[in-house]
C-alpha positions as CSV (number, residue, x, y, z in Angstrom):
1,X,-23.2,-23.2,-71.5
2,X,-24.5,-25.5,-69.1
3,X,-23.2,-24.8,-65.4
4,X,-23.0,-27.2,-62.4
5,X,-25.8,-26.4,-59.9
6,X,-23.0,-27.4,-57.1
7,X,-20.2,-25.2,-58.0
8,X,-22.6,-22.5,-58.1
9,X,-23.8,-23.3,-54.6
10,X,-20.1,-23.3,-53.5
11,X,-19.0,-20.2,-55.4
12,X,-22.1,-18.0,-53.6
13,X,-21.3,-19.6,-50.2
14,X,-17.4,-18.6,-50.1
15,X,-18.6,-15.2,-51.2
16,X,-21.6,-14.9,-48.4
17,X,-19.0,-16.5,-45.7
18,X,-16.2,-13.8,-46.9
19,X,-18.7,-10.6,-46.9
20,X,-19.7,-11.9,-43.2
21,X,-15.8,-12.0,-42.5
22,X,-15.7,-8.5,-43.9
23,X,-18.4,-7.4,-42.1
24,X,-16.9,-8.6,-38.2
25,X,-14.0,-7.3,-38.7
26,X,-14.8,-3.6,-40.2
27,X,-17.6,-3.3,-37.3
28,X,-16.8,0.7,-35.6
29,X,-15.1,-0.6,-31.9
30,X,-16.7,0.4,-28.8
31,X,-16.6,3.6,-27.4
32,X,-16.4,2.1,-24.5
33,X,-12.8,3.0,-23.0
34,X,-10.3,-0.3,-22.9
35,X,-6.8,-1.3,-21.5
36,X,-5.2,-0.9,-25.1
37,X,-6.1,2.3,-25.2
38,X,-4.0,3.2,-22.3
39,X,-0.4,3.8,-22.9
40,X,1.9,0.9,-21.5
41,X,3.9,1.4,-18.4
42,X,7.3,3.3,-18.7
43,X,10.6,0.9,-18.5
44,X,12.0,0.8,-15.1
45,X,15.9,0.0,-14.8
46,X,14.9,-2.0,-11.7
47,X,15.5,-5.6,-11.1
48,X,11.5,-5.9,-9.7
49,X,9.3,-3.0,-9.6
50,X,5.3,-2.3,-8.7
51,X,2.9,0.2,-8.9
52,X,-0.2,0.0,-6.8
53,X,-3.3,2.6,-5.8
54,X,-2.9,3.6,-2.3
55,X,-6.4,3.8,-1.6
56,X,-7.3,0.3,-3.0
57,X,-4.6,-1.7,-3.7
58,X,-5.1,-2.3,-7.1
59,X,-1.5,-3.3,-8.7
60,X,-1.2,-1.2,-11.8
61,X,2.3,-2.3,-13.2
62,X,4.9,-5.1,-11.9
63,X,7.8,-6.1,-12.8
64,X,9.1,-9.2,-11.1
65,X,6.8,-8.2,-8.1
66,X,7.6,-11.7,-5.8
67,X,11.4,-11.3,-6.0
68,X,13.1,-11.7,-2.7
69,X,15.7,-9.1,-2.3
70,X,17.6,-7.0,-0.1
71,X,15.2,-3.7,1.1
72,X,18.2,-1.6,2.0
73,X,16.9,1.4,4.3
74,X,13.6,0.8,2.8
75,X,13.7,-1.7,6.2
76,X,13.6,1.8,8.4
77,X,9.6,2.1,7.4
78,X,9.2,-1.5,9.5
79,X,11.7,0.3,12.0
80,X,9.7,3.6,12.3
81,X,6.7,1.4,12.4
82,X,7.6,-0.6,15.5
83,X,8.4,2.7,17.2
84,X,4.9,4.0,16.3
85,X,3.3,1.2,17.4
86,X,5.5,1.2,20.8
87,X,4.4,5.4,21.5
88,X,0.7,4.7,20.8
89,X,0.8,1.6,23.4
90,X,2.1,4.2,26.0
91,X,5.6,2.6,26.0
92,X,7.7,5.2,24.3
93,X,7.2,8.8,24.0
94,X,8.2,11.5,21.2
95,X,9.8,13.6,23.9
96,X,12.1,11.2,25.9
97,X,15.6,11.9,25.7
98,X,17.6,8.2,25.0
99,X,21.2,8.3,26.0
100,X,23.6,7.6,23.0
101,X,25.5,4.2,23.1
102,X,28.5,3.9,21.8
103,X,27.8,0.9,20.1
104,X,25.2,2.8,18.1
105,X,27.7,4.8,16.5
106,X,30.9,4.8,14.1
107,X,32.8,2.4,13.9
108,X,30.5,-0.2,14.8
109,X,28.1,1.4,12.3
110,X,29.8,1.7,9.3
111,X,30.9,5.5,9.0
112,X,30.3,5.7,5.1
113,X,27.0,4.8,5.6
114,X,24.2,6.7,5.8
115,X,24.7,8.8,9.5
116,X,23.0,11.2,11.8
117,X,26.4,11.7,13.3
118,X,25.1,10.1,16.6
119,X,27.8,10.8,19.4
120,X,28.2,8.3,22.8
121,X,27.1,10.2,25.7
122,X,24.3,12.4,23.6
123,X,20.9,12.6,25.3
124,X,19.0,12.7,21.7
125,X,15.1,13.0,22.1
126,X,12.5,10.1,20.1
127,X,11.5,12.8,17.8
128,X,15.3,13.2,16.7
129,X,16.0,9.8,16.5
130,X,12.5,9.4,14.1
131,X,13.4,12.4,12.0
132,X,17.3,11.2,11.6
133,X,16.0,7.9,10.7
134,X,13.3,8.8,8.1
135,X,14.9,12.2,6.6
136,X,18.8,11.2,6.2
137,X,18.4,7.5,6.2
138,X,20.8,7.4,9.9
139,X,21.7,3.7,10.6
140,X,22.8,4.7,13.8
141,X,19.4,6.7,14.7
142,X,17.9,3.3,13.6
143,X,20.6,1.3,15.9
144,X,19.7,3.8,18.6
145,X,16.0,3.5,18.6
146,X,16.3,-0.3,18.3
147,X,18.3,-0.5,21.7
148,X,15.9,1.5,23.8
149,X,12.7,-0.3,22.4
150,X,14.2,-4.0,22.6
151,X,17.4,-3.8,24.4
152,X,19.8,-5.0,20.8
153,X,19.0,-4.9,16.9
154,X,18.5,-8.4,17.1
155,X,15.4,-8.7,20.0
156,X,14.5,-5.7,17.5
157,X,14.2,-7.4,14.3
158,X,12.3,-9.9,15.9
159,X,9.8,-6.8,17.1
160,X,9.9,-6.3,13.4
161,X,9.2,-9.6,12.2
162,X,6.2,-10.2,14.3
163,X,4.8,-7.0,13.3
164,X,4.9,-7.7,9.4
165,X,3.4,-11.2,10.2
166,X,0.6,-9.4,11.9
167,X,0.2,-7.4,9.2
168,X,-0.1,-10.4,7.2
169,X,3.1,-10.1,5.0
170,X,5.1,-13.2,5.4
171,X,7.5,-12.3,3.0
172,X,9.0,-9.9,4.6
173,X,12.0,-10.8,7.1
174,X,14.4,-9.0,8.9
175,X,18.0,-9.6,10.8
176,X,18.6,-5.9,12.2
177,X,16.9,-2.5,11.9
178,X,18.7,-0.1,9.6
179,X,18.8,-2.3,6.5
180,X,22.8,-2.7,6.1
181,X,22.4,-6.3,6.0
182,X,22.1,-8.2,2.9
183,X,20.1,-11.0,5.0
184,X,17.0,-8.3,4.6
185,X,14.9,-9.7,2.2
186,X,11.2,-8.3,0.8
187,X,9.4,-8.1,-2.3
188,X,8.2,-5.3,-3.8
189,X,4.7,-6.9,-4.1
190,X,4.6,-7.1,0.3
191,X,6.4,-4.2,0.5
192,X,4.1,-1.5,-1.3
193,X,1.4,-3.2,0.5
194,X,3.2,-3.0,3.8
195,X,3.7,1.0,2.6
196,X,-0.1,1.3,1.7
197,X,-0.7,-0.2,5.5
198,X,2.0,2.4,7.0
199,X,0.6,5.3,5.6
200,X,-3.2,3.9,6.8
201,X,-1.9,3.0,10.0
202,X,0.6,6.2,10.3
203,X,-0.9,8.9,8.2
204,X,0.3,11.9,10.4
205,X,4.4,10.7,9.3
206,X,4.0,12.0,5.9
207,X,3.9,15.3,7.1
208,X,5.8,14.7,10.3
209,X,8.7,12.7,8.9
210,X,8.3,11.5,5.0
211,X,8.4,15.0,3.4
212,X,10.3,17.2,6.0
213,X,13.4,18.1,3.7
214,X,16.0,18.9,6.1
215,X,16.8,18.3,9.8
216,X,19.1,20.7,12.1
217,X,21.7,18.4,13.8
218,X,23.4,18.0,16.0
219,X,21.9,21.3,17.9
220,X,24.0,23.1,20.8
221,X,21.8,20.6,23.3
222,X,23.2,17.6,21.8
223,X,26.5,18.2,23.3
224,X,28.2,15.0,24.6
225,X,31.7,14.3,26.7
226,X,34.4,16.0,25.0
227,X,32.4,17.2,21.9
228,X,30.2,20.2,21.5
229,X,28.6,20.8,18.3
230,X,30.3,24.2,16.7
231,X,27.5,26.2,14.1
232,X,24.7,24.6,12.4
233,X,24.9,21.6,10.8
234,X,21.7,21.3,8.3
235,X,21.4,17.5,6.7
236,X,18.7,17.3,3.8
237,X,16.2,14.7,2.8
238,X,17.7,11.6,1.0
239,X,14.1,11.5,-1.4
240,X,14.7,14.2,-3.9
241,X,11.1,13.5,-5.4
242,X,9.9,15.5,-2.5
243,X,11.7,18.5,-3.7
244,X,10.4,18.2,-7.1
245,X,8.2,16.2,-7.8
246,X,4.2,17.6,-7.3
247,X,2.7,15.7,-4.9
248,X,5.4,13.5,-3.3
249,X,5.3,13.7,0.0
250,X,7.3,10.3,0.9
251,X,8.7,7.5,1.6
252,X,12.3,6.5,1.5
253,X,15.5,5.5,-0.5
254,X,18.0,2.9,-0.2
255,X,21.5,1.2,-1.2
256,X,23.8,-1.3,-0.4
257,X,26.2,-2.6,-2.7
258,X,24.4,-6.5,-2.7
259,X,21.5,-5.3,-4.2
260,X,22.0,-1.4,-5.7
261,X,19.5,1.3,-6.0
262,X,16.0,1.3,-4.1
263,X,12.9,3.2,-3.4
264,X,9.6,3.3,-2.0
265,X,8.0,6.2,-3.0
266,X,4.4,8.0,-2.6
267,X,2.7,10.9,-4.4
268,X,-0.8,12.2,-4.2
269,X,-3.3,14.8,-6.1
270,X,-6.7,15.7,-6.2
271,X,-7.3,12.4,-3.9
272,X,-5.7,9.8,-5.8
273,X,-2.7,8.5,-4.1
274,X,-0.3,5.8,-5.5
275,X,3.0,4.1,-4.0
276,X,5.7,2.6,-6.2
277,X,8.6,0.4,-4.7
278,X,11.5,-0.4,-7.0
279,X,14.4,-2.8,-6.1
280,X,17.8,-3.1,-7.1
281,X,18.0,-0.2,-9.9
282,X,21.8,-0.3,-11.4
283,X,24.1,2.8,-12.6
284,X,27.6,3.6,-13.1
285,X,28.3,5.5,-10.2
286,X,26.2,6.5,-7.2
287,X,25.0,9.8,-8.2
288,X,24.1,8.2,-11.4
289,X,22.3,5.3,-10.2
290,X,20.3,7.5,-7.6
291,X,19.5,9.4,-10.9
292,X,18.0,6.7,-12.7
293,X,16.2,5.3,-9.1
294,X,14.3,8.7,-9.1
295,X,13.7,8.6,-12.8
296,X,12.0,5.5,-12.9
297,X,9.9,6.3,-10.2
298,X,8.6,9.4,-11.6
299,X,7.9,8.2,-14.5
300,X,5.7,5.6,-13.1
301,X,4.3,8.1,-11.0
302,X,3.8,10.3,-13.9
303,X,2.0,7.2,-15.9
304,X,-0.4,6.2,-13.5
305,X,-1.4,10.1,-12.5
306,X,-2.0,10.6,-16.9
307,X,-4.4,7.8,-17.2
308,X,-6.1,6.8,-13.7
309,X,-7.8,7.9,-10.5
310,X,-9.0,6.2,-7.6
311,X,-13.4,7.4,-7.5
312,X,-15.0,7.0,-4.4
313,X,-19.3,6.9,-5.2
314,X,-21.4,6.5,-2.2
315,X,-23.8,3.8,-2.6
316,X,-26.5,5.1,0.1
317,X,-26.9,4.3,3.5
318,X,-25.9,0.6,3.9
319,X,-28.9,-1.9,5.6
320,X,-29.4,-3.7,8.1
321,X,-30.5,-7.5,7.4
322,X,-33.2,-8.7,9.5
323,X,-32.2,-11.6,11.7
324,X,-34.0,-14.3,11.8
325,X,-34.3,-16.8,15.1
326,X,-30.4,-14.7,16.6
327,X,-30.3,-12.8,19.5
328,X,-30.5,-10.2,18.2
329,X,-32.7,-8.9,15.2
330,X,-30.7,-7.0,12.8
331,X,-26.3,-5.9,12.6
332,X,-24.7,-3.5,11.5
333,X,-22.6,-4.4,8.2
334,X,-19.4,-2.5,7.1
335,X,-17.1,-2.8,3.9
336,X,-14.1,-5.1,4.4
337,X,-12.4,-2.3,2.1
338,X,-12.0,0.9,1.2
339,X,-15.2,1.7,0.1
340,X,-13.8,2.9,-3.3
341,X,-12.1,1.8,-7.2
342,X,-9.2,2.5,-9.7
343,X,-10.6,3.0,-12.6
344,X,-8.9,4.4,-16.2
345,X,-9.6,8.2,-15.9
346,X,-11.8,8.0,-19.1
347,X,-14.0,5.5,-17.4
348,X,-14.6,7.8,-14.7
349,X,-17.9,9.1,-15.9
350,X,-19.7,6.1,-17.0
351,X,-19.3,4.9,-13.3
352,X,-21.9,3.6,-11.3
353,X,-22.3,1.9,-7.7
354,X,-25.2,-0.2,-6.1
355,X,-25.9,-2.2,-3.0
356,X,-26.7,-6.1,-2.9
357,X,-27.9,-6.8,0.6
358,X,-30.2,-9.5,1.5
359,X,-33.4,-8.5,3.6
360,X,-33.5,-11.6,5.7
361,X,-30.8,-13.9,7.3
362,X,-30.4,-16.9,9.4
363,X,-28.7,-16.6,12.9
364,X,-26.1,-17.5,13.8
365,X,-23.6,-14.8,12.5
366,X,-19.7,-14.9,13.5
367,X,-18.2,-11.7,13.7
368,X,-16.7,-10.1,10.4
369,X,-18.8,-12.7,8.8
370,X,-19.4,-11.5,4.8
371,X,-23.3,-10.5,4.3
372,X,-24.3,-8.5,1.0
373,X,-21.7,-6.0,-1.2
374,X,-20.9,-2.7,-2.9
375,X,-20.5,-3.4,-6.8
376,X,-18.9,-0.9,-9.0
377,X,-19.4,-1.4,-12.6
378,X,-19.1,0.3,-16.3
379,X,-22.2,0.1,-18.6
380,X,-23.2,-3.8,-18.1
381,X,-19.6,-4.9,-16.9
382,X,-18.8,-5.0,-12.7
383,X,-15.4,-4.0,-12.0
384,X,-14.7,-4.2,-8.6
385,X,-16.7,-5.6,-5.4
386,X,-16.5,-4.9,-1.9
387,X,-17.9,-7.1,0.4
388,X,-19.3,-5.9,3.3
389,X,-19.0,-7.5,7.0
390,X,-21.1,-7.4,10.0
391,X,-19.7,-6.2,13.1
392,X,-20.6,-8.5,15.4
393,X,-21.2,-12.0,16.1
394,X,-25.0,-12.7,16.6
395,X,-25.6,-16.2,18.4
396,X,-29.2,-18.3,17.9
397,X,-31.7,-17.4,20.3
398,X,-33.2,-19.5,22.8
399,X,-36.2,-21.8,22.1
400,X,-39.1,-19.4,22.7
401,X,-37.0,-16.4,20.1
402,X,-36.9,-19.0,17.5
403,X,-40.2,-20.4,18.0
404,X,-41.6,-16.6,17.6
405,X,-39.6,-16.1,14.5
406,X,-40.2,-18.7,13.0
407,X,-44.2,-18.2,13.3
408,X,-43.2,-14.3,11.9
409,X,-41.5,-15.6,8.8
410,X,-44.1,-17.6,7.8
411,X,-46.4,-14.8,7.8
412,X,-43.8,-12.3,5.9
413,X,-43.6,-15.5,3.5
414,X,-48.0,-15.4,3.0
415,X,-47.8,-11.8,2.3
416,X,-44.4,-11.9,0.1
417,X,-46.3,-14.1,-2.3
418,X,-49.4,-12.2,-2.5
């Protein structure tokens, strides 16, 4: 039997094109650790939800992260944050004693809101105040703190307002301190990045305020006209992750009715640190929907501790750049960031950090100007860069400097090529 010599060539090609298909796609995959093999994120009842590293920012998980909505008392962090800011300028101090207004307290703060049970007339110290506002969520320790720094809630939110926009977060915006206003609005997205600046900026009120689970008042000294406090009245932390949940240690809980359940929350072990905010969580009833709030943000929490860590590798000391016709002939450069990575805790090993900094640069430098980085990477792959910064503006020399560098260079460019 006579056979075409062109069929044959077709038949041997499909079959050398289908073995080569075979081939790709039964090759062993890498051992190299990938985001598939990670478990996905838990599901959050939350209308918008994030999940960031503390350390570097890196957003694990979001959920509707730019979603404007209503913080709650999640707006008593800015609060408490404005009143930090006011004691380390000199203008406000832990120990003095603010007289309680009366418009700080029930009925012009709603009384089945969240309370310290402030009374008029009550000399009630900063510390107090701080503590009654970060522990049991007190709208009118917020109110109270608001009036002394600013004189009204409203020349306080604008105390607010301006410091988120220093911060950078323009997202943020507030009408009044204690969050009972709907008009509140963040995302979680600014919000866990506002929290990751509060607890840089603030890291002593984790211990002093975040995850102190109960407060003492009022106490016999917080007797006002016609009301002495009788016994002791012990009020506990609104956050029940710090009870337990290992490693929580912060940051607060919130509800009003126009957006539901809330919570910005913060854990850390073995140096790894991560912040979750969650806004508007649902449930049918309040106990219920606080239930599911904390749920959801352990379960996060519980995620993100099973499969990553932030690793910090120290790259060596960090060089100076020689200067070329400046003022000056070298600076000092620093990392613009923390100096560190998330990475998948199976990656962890195969880490690896280097330094790229030229050896010679041209004057004139402005200050914080980027020169050189810190690379992170995994087998041939970078991951994450830092740049670094110099310190200092460095201006151009005058004539004769430049004339004298430039004669140096030249000579450092002979013997380079040699």
């Amino acid at each position: 039997m006579k056979i075409n010599r062109s069929l044959l060539f077709l038949v041997v090609f499909l079959l050398l094109a289908a073995s080569s298909v075979f081939a790709q796609n039964t090759q062993p995959t890498s051992a190299n650790p990938t985001a598939a093999e990670i478990p996905p994120p838990p599901f959050i009842n939350a209308r918008a939800g994030i999940l960031i590293d503390a350390t570097t920012g890196t957003i694990l998980y979001a959920k509707n992260p730019d979603l404007a909505l209503p913080p709650a008392s999640l707006a008593k962090l800015v609060t408490l944050h404005v009143v930090m800011e006011e004691i380390k300028a000199g203008r406000l101090s832990l120990d003095e004693l603010i007289e309680i207004d009366a418009r700080d307290c029930s009925p012009y703060v709603p009384y089945g809101s969240s309370l310290m049970y402030l009374k008029p007339g009550m000399k009630v110290s900063v510390r107090d105040l701080m503590l009654g506002a970060a522990v049991v969520s007190g709208n009118d320790a917020a109110y109270a703190l608001a009036r002394r720094v600013a004189g009204s809630n409203e020349a306080f939110a604008k105390m607010m307002n301006a410091a988120v926009q220093d911060l950078g977060f323009d997202g943020l915006v507030f009408v009044e301190p204690s969050g009972l206003s709907e008009r509140n609005l963040v995302s979680a997205r600014q919000f866990a990045l506002f929290c990751m600046k509060y607890i840089q900026l603030h890291p002593e009120a984790l211990k002093e305020l975040h995850s102190v689970k109960s407060i003492e008042f009022p106490r016999k000294e917080h007797a006002a006209p016609g009301y002495v406090p009788e016994g002791n009245i012990i009020q506990y932390n609104r956050n029940p992750l710090i009870f337990n949940y290992p490693g929580a240690d912060g940051l607060k809980t919130g509800y009003i009715i126009e957006v539901g359940f809330n919570m910005a929350a913060t854990a850390e072990r073995e140096g790894t640190r991560f912040i979750t905010v969650t806004l508007g969580g649902t449930g049918s009833s309040y106990a219920g929907g606080g239930l599911q709030r904390s749920k959801d943000t352990a379960n996060m929490l519980d995620w993100a501790f099973d499969n990553f860590k932030t690793v910090a590798l120290d790259p060596g000391p960090i060089p100076s750049p020689r200067i070329w016709f400046g003022k000056k002939n070298a600076v000092t450069l620093v990392p613009t960031l923390a100096n560190a990575v998330t990475i998948p805790k199976s990656q962890a090993d195969q880490l690896r950090v280097r330094l790229e900094v030229p050896r010679y640069i041209d004057a004139p430098l402005d200050k914080a100007e980027r020169v050189g980085r810190i690379v992170y990477s995994v087998g041939n792959k970078d991951i994450s860069v830092i740049d670094l910064m110099t310190t200092e503006a460095v201006p151009k020399g005058n004539f004769f400097k430049r004339l004298w560098d430039g004669i140096l260079r030249f000579f450092v460019n002979v013997f380079r090529r040699k």
